[in-house]
C-alpha positions, 0 to 999 in steps of 0.5 A: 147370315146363319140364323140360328149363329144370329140367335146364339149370339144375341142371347144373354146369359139369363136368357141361355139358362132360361133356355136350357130350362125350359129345353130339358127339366121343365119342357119334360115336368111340363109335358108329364104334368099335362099329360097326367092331369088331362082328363079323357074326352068323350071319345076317350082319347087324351085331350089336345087341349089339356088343363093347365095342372091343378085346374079348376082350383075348385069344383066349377059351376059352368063348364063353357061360356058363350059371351054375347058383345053387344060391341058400340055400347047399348043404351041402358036407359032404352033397354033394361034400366027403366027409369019413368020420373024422367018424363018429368025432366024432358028437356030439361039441362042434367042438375050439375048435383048429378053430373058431378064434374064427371069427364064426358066426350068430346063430342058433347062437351062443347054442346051449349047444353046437356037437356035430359033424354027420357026414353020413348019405349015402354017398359014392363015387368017379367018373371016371377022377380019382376024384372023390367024389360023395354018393348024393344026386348020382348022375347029375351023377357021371356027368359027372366027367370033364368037370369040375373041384370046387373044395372050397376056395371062401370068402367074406366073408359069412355071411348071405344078402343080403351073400352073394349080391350078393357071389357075383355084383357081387364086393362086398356093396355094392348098386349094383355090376353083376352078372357077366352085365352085365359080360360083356355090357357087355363081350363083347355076343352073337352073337345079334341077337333075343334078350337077351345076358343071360337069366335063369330062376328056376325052382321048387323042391322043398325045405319050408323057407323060402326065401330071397328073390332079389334083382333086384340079383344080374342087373342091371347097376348102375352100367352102362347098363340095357341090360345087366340080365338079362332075366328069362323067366317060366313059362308061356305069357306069358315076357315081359310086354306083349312082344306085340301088344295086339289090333287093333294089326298088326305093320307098325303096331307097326314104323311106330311104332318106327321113328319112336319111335326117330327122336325117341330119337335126336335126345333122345340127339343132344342130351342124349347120357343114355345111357338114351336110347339104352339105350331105343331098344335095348331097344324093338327087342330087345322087337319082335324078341322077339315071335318069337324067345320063342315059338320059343324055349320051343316044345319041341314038335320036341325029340326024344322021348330028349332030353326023357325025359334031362331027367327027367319035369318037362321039360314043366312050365314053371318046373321046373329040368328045363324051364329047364336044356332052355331053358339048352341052346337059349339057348346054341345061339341063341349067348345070352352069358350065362344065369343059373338061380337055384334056391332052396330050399338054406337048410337049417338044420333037416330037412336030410337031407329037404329036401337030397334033394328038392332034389338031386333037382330038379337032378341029372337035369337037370343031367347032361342039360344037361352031356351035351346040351351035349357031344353037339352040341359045345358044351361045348367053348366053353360055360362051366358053374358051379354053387354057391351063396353060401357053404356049411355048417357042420359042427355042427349046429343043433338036433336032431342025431340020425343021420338029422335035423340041420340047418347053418348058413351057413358062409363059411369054405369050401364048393364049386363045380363048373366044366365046358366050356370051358377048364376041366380034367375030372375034377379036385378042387381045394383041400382042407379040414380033417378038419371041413370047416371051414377052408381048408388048400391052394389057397384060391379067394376070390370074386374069384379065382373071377370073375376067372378066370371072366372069362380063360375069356371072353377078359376081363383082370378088370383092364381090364375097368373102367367109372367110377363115383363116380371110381373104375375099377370092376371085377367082380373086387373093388377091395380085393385084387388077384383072381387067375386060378387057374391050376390049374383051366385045361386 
C-alpha cells in the first residue's frame, strides 16, 4: 500500500482545493505576515514563537500569566469568604429558601440531612481594603493590597472532569483548547529557547484522594500541537530524551536537523498539514532546549534570602515552593504562559486536616512569587490567578463535629484571586449569601473570567477565534456572550 496514493484518493474535492490553498497562496500570505508582524526578541533575532498578525488587538496590561489551579476545589468557607453568622446555625439542616432545589452530588444527596458546617479557623482582615483572609493563609494576606478576591466565581459543573476542562477550554466538551494554547497560538512569546507554554504539576501534602489531572486541561485541541503545554518534570531529567544520546555531538545533532527540517519542509511545500510544520518547529524548540532547561532549574546562583522566602522545600524538585521559584524564572526568560496545577483540595471528609497541609504547601510559596515578582518589577506587566474548578458546600458530608467535616463540590459559588498587571489591589469583588451558597451581587461566570483574562493580555475574546467543524471557535465560550468584568480592572 502507497500511503501518499492512500491520501489522494480519499481526498474530497472540497478537501483537494483547501489543500492546494493552503499549499500555495496561503501557506505563502501566512509565513510573510508572521514573519512581518514578529517583533525582534531580546537577543535580537526573529521571534520563533511569532504572534498571530495584528495581535494583541489593543495595548496589553499584562505580558505573561502564571496560573496557579488549585486542582480538587478549595473551600471558600475555610479560606477567604468569611462568613461568622454561621456559628449560629451549627448543625443546623441548610433552610430549603437557600438550597433552592439546586442539583447537588451523589455523594450527599441521599444523606438523611444537609446540617450547616461553620468553619473552625479565624478570620482576619488585611491591607489597606480589609480583605479577609483565613488563619490558614497567613503569608499570601500579606499581599492583600496587590490583589483583587472574587467571592462570586460559579460555573456549570459539579463534578471534577467537566469542572476542570471547563475552568481552562471555557466548555466541558473535550477537544476544546486550553487557555495556554490560546494565548500562545495568538500572542507567541518572547523567548526563542523555551516553550511559549510551560507547565509544572508540582506534589502535594493532603491524605485524601486526588483527583486525576488530565492532559487535556494544557493541550491545544483544535489548534495546532505546536501549542500544547510543555510539561517539566522533577528531578534531574525536566524533559525526556531532550538530550543527546552518548556518542552522538552536538554539531552531529544540528547537521541532522538541518536536513531533517529540509525534507519537513518540502513534505509541508506539498501537503501543507499543518502538523508538519508543527513538527519541524517542535524539533528546533527540543534542540534549543538542550541548554535552555538546565540553566533553567540551575538554582545554584539564586541568593541565599530568595530561597529561604520561598520556604524550606525550594530545593526539593516538584514541591510547589520549588516550582513557583521556577514560575518566577520563567517569567523573567519572558515565557507567555505558566501553568501550576496543585492537587490534593478535594476534601470531602477530614477537611480541617488536610486544608491545613495543603495551604501550607502554597501560602509561603506564593507570598514568595508575588513579593519576587514585584520586587524585580515584574508584577506590574505579569498576570497572576489562583482558584480551583468550583468550590464547597456549606453542610457537611459525614461526621460534623466542631473540628472535623467535610464538603462537597459546590458550583453555585466559590473564589479566585488575581494579582499584577491591570488588576485593582487590595479589592473584594461580588458577594454571597449569609450561607456562602448563592451568588447575590456581581456574578462572575467562567467565561467572564477568561474573557477578561484575555483583555489584560491585549486580546478581544471575541476576535481571537480558530474554525473548527465550521464553527469560529473561541475560549470564551459559544453559548452566551462572555463579558469583560470591568470592576476588577485598574
Amino acid at each position: 500500500m502507497n500511503p501518499l496514493h492512500e491520501f489522494a484518493l480519499q481526498q474530497t474535492r472540497r478537501q483537494f482545493f483547501r489543500a492546494a490553498g493552503l499549499s500555495a497562496g496561503s501557506l505563502a500570505l501566512a509565513t510573510m505576515m508572521r514573519d512581518a508582524t514578529a517583533a525582534p526578541t531580546k537577543s535580537g533575532g526573529p521571534r520563533v514563537h511569532a504572534a498571530l498578525a495584528g495581535l494583541p488587538h489593543f495595548v496589553p496590561k499584562a505580558k505573561r500569566l502564571i496560573y496557579l489551579h488549585l486542582n480538587g476545589g478549595p473551600s471558600q468557607i475555610d479560606t477567604l469568604d468569611y462568613k461568622p453568622q454561621l456559628e449560629a446555625h451549627f448543625d443546623k439542616d441548610l433552610p430549603e429558601s437557600v438550597r433552592k432545589g439546586q442539583r447537588i452530588t451523589t455523594m450527599t444527596s441521599g444523606q438523611a440531612r444537609l446540617p450547616v458546617a461553620p468553619s473552625m479557623f479565624k478570620f482576619a482582615q488585611h491591607g489597606k481594603g480589609g480583605t479577609w483572609f483565613s488563619e490558614l493563609l497567613p503569608h499570601t494576606a500579606k499581599m492583600a493590597d496587590e490583589m483583587t478576591v472574587i467571592r462570586s466565581i460559579h460555573t456549570d459543573a459539579i463534578n471534577h472532569d467537566p469542572a476542570c476542562t471547563f475552568v481552562m477550554t471555557g466548555s466541558e466538551v473535550p477537544g476544546r483548547a486550553s487557555l495556554g494554547s490560546w494565548l500562545s497560538y495568538g500572542l507567541g512569546s518572547e523567548n526563542n529557547d523555551l516553550p511559549s507554554f510551560v507547565v509544572l504539576t508540582p506534589t502535594w501534602s493532603s491524605t485524601s484522594a486526588a483527583q486525576a489531572l488530565f492532559t487535556r486541561m494544557w493541550q491545544s485541541g483544535f489548534l495546532p500541537t505546536r501549542h500544547n503545554g510543555v510539561a517539566l518534570r522533577s528531578g534531574a531529567d525536566p524533559v525526556l530524551y531532550i538530550q543527546n544520546p552518548p556518542g552522538v555531538e552536538a554539531d552531529n545533532r544540528r547537521a541532522m536537523l538541518d536536513g531533517l527540517g529540509k525534507l519537513n519542509a518540502m513534505n509541508h511545500a506539498r501537503f501543507g498539514d499543518p502538523e508538519t510544520a508543527t513538527r519541524i518547529a517542535q524539533y528546533e524548540m527540543a534542540f534549543r532546549m538542550q541548554t535552555s532547561v538546565p540553566e533553567l532549574v540551575d538554582l545554584k546562583k539564586e541568593p541565599k534570602h530568595i530561597l529561604e522566602r520561598y520556604g524550606p522545600d525550594v530545593n526539593k524538585p516538584g514541591t510547589f515552593a520549588h516550582s513557583a521559584l521556577l514560575a518566577r524564572r520563567l517569567a523573567e526568560r519572558d515565557v507567555r504562559v505558566v501553568q501550576l496545577l496543585h492537587r490534593g483540595w478535594d476534601q470531602h471528609g477530614n477537611l480541617p486536616k488536610d486544608i491545613r497541609a495543603q495551604c501550607s504547601d502554597v501560602d509561603q510559596p506564593t507570598y514568595a512569587l508575588l513579593t519576587d515578582l514585584k520586587e524585580r518589577g515584574l508584577l506590574k506587566d505579569t498576570l497572576v490567578v489562583c482558584g480551583g474548578e468550583f468550590g464547597r458546600t456549606v453542610y457537611s458530608q459525614g461526621t460534623l463535629k466542631r473540628d472535623q467535616y467535610g464538603r462537597d463540590h459546590h458550583p453555585r459559588n466559590f473564589c479566585m484571586w488575581l494579582a499584577g498587571g491591570g488588576v485593582k489591589g487590595g479589592l473584594t469583588y461580588g458577594e454571597t449569601d449569609d450561607f456562602s451558597y448563592n451568588v447575590v451581587k456581581d456574578p462572575v461566570h467562567l467565561n467572564d473570567l477568561n474573557a477578561t483574562l484575555l483583555h489584560l493580555m491585549g486580546v478581544d475574546h471575541l476576535k481571537l477565534t480558530f474554525k473548527h467543524l465550521g464553527v469560529d471557535m473561541r475560549l470564551s465560550g459559544l453559548e452566551r456572550e462572555a463579558e469583560i468584568v470591568k470592576g476588577v480592572l485598574a
